[in-house]
mmCIF file of the N, C-alpha and C atoms, coordinates in Angstrom:
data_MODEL
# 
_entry.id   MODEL 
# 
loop_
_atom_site.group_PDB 
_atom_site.id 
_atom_site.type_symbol 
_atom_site.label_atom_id 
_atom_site.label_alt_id 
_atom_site.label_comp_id 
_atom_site.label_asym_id 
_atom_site.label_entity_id 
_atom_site.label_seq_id 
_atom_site.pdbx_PDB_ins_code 
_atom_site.Cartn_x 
_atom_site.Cartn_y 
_atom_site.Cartn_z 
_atom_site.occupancy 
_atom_site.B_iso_or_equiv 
_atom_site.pdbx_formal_charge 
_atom_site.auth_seq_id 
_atom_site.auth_comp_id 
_atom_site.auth_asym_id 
_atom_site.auth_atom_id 
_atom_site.pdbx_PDB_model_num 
ATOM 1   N N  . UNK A 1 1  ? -3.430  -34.541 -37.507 1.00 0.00 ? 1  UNK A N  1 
ATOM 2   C CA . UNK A 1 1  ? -2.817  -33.313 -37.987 1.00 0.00 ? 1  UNK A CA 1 
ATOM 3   C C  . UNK A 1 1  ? -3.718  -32.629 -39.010 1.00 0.00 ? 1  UNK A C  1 
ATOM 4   N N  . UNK A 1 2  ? -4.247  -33.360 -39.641 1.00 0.00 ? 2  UNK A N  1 
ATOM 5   C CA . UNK A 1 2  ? -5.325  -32.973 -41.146 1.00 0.00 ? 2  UNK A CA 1 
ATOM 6   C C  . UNK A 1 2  ? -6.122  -32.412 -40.305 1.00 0.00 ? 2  UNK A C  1 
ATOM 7   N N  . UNK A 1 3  ? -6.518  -32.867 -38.859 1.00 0.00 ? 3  UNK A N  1 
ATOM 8   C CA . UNK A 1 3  ? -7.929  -31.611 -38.247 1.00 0.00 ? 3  UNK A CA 1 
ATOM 9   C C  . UNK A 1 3  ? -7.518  -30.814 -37.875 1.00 0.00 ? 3  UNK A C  1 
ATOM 10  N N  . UNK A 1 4  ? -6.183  -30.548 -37.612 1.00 0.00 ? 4  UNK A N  1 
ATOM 11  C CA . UNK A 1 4  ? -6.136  -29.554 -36.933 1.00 0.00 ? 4  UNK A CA 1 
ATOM 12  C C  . UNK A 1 4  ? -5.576  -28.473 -37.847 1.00 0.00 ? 4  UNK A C  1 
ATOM 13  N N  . UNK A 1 5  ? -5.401  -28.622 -38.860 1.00 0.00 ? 5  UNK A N  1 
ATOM 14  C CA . UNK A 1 5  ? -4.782  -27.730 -39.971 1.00 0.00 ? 5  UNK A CA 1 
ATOM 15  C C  . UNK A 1 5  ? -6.519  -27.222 -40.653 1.00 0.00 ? 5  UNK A C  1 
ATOM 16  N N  . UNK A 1 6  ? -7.191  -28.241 -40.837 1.00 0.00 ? 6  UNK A N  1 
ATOM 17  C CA . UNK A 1 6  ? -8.488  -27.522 -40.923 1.00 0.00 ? 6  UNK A CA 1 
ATOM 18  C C  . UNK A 1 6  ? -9.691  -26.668 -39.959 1.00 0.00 ? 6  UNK A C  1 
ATOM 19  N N  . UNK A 1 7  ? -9.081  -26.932 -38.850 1.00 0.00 ? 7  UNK A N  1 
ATOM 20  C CA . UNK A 1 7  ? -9.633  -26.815 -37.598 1.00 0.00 ? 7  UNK A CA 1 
ATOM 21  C C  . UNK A 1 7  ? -8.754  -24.768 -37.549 1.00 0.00 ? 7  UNK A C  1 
ATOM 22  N N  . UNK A 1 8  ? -7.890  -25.113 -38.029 1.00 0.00 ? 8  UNK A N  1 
ATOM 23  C CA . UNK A 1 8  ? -6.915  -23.659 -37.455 1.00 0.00 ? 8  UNK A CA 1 
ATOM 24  C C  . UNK A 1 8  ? -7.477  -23.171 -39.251 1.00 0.00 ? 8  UNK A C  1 
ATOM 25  N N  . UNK A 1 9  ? -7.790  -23.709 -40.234 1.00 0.00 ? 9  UNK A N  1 
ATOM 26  C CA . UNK A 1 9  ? -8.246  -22.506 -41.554 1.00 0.00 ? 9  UNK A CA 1 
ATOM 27  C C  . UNK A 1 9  ? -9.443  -22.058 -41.219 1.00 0.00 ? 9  UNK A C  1 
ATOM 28  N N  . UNK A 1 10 ? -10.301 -22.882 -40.426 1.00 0.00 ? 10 UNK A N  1 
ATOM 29  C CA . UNK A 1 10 ? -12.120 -21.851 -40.641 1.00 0.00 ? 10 UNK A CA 1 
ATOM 30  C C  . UNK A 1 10 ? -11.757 -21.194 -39.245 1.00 0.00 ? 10 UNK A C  1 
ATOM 31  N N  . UNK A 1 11 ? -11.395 -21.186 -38.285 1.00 0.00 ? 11 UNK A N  1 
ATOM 32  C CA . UNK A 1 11 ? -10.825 -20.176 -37.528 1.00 0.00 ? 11 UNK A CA 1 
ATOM 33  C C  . UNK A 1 11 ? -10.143 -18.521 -38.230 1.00 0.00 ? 11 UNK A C  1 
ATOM 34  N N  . UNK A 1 12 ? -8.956  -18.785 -38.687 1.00 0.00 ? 12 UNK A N  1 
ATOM 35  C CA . UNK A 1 12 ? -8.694  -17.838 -39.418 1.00 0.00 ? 12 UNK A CA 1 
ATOM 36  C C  . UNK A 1 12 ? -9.637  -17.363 -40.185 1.00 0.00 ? 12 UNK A C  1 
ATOM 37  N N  . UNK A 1 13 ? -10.015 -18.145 -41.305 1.00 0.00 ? 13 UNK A N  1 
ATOM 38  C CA . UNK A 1 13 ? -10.758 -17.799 -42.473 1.00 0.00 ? 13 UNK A CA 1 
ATOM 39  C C  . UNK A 1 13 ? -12.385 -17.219 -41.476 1.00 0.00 ? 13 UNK A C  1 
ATOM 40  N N  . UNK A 1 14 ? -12.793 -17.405 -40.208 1.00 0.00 ? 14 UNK A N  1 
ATOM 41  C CA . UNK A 1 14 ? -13.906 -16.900 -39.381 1.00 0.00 ? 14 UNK A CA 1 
ATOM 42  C C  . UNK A 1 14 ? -13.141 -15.612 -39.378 1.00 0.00 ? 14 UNK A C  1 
ATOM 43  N N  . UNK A 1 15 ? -12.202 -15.827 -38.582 1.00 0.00 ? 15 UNK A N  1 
ATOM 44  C CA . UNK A 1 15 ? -11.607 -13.697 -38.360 1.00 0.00 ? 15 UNK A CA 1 
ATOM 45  C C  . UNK A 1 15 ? -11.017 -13.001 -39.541 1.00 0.00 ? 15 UNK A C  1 
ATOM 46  N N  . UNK A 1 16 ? -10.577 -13.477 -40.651 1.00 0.00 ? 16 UNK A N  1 
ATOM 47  C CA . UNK A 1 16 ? -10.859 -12.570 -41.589 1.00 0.00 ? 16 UNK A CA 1 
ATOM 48  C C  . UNK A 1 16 ? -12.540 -12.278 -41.895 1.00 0.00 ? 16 UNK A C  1 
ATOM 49  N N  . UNK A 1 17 ? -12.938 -13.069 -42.478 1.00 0.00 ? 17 UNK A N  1 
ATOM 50  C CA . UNK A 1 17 ? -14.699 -13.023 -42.071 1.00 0.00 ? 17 UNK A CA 1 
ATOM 51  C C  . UNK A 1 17 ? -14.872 -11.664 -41.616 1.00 0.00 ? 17 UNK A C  1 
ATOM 52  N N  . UNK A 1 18 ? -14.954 -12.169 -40.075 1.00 0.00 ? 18 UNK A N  1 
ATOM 53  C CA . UNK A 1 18 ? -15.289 -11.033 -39.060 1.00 0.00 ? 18 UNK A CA 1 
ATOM 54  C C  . UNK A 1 18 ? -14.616 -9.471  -39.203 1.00 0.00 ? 18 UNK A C  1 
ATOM 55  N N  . UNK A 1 19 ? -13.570 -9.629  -39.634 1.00 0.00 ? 19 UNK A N  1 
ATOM 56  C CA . UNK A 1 19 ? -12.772 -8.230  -39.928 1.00 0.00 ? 19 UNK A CA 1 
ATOM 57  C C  . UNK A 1 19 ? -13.613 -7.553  -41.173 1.00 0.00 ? 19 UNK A C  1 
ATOM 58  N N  . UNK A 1 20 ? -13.871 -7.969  -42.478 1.00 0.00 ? 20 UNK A N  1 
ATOM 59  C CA . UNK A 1 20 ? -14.283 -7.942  -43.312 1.00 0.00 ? 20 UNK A CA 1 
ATOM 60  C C  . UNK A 1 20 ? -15.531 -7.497  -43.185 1.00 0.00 ? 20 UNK A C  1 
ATOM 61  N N  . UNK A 1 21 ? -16.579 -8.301  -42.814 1.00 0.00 ? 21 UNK A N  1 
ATOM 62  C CA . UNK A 1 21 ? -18.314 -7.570  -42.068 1.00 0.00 ? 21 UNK A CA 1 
ATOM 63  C C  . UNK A 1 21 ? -17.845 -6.570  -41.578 1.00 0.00 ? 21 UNK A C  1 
ATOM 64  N N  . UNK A 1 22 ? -16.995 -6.201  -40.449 1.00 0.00 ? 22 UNK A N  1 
ATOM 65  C CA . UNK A 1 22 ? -16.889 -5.458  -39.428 1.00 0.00 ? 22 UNK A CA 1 
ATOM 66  C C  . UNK A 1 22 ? -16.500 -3.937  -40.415 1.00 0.00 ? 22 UNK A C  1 
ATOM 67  N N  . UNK A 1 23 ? -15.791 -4.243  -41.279 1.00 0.00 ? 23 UNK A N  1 
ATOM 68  C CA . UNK A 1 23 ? -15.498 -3.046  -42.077 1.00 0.00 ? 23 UNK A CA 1 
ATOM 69  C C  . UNK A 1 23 ? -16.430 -2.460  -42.726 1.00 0.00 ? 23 UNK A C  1 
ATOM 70  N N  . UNK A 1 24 ? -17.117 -3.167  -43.711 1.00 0.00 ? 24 UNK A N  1 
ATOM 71  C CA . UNK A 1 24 ? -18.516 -3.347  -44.217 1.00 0.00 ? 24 UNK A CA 1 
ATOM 72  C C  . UNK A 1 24 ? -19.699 -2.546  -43.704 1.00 0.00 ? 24 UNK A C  1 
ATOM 73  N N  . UNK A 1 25 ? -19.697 -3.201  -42.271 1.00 0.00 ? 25 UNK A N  1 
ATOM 74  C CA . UNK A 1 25 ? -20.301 -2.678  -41.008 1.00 0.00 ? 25 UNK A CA 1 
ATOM 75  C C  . UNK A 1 25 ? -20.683 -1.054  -40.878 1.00 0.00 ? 25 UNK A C  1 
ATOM 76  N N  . UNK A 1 26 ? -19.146 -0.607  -40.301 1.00 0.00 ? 26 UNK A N  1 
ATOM 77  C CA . UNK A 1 26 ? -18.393 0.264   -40.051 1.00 0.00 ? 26 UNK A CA 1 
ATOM 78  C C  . UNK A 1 26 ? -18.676 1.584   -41.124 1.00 0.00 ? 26 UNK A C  1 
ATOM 79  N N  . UNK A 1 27 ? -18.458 1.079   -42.628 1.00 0.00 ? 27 UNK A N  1 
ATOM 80  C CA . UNK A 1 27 ? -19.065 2.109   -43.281 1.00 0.00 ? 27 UNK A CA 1 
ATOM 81  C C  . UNK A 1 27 ? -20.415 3.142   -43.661 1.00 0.00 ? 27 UNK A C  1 
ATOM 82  N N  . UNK A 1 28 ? -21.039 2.329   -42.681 1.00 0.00 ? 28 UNK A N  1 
ATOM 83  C CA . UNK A 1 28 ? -22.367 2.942   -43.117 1.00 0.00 ? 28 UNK A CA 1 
ATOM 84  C C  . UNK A 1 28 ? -22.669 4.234   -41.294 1.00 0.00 ? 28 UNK A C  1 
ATOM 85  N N  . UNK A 1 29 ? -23.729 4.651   -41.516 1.00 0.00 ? 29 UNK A N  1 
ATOM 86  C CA . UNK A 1 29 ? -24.004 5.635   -40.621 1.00 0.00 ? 29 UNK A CA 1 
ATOM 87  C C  . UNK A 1 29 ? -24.562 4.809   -39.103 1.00 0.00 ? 29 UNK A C  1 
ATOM 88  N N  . UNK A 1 30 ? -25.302 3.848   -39.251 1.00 0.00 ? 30 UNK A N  1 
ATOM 89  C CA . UNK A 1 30 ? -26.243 3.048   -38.410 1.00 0.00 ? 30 UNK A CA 1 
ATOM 90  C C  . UNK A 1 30 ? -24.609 2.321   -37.771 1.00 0.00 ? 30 UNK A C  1 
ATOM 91  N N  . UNK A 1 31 ? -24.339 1.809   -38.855 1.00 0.00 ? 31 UNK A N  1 
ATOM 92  C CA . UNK A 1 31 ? -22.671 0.745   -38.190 1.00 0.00 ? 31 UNK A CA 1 
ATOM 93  C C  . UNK A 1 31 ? -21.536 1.684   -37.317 1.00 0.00 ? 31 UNK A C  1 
ATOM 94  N N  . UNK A 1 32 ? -21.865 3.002   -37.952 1.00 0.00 ? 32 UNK A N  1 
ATOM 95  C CA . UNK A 1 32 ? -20.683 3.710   -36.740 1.00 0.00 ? 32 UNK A CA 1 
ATOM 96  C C  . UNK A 1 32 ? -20.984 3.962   -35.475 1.00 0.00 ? 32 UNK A C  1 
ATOM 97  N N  . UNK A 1 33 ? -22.548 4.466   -35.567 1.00 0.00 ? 33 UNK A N  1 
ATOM 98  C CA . UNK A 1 33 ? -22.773 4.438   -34.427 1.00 0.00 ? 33 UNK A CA 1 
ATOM 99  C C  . UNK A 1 33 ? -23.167 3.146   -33.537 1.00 0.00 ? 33 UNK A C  1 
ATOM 100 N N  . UNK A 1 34 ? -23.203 2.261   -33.646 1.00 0.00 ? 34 UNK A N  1 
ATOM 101 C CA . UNK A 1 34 ? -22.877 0.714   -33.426 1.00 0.00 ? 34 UNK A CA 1 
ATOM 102 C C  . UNK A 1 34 ? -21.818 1.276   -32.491 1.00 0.00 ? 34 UNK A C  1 
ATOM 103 N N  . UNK A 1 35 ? -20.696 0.770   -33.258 1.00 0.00 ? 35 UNK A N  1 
ATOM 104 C CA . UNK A 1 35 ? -19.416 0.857   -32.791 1.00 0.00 ? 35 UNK A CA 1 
ATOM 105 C C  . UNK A 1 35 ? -18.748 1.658   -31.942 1.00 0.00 ? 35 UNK A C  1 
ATOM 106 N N  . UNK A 1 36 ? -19.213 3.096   -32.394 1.00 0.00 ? 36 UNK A N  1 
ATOM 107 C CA . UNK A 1 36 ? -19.342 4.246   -31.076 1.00 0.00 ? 36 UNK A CA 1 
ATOM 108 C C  . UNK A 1 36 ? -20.150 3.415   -29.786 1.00 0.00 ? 36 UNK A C  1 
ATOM 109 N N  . UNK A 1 37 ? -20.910 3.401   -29.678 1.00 0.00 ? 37 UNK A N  1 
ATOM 110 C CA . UNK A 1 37 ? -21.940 2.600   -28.767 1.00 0.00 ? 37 UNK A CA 1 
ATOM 111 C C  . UNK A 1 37 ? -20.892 1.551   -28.134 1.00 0.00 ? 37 UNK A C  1 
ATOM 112 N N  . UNK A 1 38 ? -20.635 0.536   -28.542 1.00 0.00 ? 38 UNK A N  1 
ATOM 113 C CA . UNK A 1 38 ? -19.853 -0.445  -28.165 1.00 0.00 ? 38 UNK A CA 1 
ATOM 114 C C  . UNK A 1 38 ? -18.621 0.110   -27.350 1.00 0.00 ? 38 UNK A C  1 
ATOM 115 N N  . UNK A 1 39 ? -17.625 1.276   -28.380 1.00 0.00 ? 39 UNK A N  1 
ATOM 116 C CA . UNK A 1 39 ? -16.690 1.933   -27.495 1.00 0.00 ? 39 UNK A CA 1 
ATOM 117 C C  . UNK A 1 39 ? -17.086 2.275   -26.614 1.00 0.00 ? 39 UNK A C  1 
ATOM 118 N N  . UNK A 1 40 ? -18.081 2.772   -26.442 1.00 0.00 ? 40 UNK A N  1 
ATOM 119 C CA . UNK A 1 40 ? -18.401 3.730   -25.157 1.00 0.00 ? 40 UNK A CA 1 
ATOM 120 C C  . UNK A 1 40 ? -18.213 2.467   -23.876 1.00 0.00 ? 40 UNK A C  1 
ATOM 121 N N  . UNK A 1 41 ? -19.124 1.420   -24.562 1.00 0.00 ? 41 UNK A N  1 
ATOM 122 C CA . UNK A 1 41 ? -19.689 0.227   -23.217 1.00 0.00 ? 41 UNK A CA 1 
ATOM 123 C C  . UNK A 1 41 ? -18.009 -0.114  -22.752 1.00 0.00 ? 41 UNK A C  1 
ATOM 124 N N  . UNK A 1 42 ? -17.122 -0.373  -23.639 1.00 0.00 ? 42 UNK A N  1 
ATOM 125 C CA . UNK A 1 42 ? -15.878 -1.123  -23.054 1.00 0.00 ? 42 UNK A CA 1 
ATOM 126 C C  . UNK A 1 42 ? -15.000 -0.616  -22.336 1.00 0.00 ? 42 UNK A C  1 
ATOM 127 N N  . UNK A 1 43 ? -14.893 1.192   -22.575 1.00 0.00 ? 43 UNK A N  1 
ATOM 128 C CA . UNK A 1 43 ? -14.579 2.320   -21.999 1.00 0.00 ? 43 UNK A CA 1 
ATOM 129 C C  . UNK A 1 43 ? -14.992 2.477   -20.558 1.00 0.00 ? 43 UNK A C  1 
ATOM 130 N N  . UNK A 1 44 ? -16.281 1.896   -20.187 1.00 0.00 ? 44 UNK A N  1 
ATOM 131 C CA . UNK A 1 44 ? -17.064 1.808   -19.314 1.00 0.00 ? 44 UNK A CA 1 
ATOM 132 C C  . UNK A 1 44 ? -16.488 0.845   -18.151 1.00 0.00 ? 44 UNK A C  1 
ATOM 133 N N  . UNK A 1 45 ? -16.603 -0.243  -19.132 1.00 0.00 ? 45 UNK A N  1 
ATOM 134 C CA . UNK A 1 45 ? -16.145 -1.808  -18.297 1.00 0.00 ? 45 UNK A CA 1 
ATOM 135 C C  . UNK A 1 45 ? -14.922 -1.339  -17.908 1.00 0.00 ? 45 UNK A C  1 
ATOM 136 N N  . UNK A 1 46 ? -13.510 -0.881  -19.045 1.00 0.00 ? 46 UNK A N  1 
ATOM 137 C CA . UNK A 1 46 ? -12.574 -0.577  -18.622 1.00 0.00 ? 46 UNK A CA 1 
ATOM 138 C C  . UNK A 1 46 ? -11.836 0.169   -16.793 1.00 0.00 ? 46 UNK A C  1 
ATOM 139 N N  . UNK A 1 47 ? -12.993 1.351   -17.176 1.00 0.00 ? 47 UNK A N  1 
ATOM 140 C CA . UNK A 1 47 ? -12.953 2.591   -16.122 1.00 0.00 ? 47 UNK A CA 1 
ATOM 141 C C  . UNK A 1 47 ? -13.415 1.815   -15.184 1.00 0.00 ? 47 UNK A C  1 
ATOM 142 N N  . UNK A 1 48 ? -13.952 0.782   -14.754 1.00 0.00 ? 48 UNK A N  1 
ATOM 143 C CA . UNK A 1 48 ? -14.724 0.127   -13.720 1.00 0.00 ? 48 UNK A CA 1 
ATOM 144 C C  . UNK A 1 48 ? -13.522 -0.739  -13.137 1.00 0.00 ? 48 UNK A C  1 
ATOM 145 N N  . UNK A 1 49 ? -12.742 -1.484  -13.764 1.00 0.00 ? 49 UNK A N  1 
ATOM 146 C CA . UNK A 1 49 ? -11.863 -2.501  -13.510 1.00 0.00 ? 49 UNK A CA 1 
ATOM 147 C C  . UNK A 1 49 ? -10.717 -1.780  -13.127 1.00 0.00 ? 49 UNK A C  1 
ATOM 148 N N  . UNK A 1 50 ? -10.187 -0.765  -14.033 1.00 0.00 ? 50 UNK A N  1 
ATOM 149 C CA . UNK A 1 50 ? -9.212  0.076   -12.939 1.00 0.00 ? 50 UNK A CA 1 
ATOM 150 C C  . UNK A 1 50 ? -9.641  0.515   -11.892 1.00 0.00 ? 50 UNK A C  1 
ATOM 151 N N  . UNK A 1 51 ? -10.484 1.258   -11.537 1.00 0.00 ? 51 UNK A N  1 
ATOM 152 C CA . UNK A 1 51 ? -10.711 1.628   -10.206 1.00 0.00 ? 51 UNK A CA 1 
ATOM 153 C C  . UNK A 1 51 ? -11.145 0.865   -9.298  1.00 0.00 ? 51 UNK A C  1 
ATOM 154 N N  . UNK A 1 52 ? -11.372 -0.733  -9.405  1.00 0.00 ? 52 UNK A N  1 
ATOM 155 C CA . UNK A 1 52 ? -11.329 -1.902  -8.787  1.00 0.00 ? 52 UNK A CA 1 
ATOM 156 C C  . UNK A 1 52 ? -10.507 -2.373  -8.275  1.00 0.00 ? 52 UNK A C  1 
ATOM 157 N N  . UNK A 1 53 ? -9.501  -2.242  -9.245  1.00 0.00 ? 53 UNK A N  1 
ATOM 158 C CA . UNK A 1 53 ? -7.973  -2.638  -9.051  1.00 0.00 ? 53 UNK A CA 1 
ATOM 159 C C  . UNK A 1 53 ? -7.061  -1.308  -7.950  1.00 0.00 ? 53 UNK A C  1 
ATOM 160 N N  . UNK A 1 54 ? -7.144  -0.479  -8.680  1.00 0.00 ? 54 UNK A N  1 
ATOM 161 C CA . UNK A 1 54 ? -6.834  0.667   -7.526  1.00 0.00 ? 54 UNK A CA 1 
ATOM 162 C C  . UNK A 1 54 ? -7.405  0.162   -6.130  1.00 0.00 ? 54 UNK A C  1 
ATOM 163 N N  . UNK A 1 55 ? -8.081  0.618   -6.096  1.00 0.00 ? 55 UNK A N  1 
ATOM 164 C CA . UNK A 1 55 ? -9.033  0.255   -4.813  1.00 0.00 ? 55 UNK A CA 1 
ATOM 165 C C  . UNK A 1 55 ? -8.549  -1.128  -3.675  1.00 0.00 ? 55 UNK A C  1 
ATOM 166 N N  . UNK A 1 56 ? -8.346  -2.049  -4.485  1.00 0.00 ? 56 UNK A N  1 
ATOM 167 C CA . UNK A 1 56 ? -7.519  -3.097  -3.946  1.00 0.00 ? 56 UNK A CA 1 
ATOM 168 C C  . UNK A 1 56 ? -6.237  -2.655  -3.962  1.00 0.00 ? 56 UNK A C  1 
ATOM 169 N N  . UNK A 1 57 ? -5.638  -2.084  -5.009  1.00 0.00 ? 57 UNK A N  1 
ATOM 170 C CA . UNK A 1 57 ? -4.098  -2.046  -4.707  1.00 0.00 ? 57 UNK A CA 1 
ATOM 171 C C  . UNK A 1 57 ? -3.886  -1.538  -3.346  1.00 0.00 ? 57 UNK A C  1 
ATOM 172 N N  . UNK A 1 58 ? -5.141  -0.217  -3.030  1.00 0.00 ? 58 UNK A N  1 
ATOM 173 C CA . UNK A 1 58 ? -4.757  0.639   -1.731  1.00 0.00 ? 58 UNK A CA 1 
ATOM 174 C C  . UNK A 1 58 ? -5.306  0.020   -0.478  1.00 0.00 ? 58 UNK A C  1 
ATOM 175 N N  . UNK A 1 59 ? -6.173  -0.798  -0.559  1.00 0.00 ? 59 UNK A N  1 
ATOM 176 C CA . UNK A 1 59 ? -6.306  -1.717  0.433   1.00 0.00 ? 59 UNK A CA 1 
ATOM 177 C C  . UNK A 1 59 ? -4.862  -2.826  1.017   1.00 0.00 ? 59 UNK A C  1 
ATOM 178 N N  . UNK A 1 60 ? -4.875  -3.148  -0.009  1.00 0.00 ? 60 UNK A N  1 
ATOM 179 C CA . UNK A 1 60 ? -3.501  -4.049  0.010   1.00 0.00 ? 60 UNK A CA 1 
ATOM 180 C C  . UNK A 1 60 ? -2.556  -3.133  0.707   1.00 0.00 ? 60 UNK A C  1 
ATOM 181 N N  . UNK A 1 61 ? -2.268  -2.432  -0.208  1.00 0.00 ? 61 UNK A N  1 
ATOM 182 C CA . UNK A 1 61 ? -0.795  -1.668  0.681   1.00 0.00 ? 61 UNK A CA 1 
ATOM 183 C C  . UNK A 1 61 ? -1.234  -0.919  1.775   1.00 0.00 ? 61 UNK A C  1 
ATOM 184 N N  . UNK A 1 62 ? -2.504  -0.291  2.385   1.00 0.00 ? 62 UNK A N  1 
ATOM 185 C CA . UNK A 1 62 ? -3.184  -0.068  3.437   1.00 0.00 ? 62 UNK A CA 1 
ATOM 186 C C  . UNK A 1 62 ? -3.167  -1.068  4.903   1.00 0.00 ? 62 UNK A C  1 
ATOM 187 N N  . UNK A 1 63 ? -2.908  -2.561  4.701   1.00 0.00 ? 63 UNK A N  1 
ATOM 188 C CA . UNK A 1 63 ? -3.450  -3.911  5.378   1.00 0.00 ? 63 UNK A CA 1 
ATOM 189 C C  . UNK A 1 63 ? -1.906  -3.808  5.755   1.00 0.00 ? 63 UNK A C  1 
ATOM 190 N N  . UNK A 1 64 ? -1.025  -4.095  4.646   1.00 0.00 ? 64 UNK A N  1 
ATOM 191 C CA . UNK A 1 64 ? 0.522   -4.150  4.862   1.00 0.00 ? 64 UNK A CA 1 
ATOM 192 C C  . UNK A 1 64 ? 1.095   -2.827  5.593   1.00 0.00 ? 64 UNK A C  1 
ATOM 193 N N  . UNK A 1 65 ? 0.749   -1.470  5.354   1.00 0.00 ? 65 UNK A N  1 
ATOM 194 C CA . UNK A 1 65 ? 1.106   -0.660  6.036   1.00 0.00 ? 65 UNK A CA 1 
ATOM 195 C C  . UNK A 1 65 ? 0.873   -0.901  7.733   1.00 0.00 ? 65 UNK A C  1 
ATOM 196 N N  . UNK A 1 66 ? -0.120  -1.559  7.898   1.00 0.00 ? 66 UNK A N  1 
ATOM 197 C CA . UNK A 1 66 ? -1.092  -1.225  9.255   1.00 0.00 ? 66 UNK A CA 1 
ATOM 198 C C  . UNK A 1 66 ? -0.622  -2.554  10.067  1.00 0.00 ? 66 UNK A C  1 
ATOM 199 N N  . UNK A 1 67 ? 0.121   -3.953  9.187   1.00 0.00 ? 67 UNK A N  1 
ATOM 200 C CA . UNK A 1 67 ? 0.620   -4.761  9.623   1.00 0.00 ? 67 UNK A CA 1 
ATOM 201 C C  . UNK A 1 67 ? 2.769   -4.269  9.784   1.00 0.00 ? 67 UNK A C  1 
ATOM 202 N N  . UNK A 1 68 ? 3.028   -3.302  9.419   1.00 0.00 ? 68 UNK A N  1 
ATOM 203 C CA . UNK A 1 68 ? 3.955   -3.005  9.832   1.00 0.00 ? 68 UNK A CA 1 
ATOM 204 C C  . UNK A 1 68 ? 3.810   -2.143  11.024  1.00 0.00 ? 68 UNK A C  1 
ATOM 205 N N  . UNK A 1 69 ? 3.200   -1.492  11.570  1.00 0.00 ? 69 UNK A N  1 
ATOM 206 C CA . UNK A 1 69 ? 3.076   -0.008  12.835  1.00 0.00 ? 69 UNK A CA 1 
ATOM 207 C C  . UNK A 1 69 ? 2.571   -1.311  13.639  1.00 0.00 ? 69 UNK A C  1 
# 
């Protein structure tokens, strides 16, 4: 139990950490655009995985349509 109570504080105590840099970060001119940058990439990944998923959804219900007629 003692590891795992220390095991779960440098976890936490890592993502406050990380929140903390990240703010730090964030304030300066070089760090926003970081972060802009980064939004953009996940925005990216995002837009990719929906229209993946679409794409299958209409296949799917395309396969099932074509297995009902």
């Amino acid at each position: 139990m003692r590891t795992f109570i220390r095991s779960a504080a440098l976890i936490g105590g890592g993502i406050v950490a990380g929140f903390v840099l990240a703010h730090f970060i964030n304030s300066t001119q070089k760090g926003q655009a970081f972060f802009a940058q980064v939004n953009d990439r996940i925005d990216e990944v995002k837009g990719a995985v929906q229209q993946g998923y679409r794409a299958r959804t209409d296949a799917i219900y395309a396969a099932l349509e074509a297995e009902r007629n």
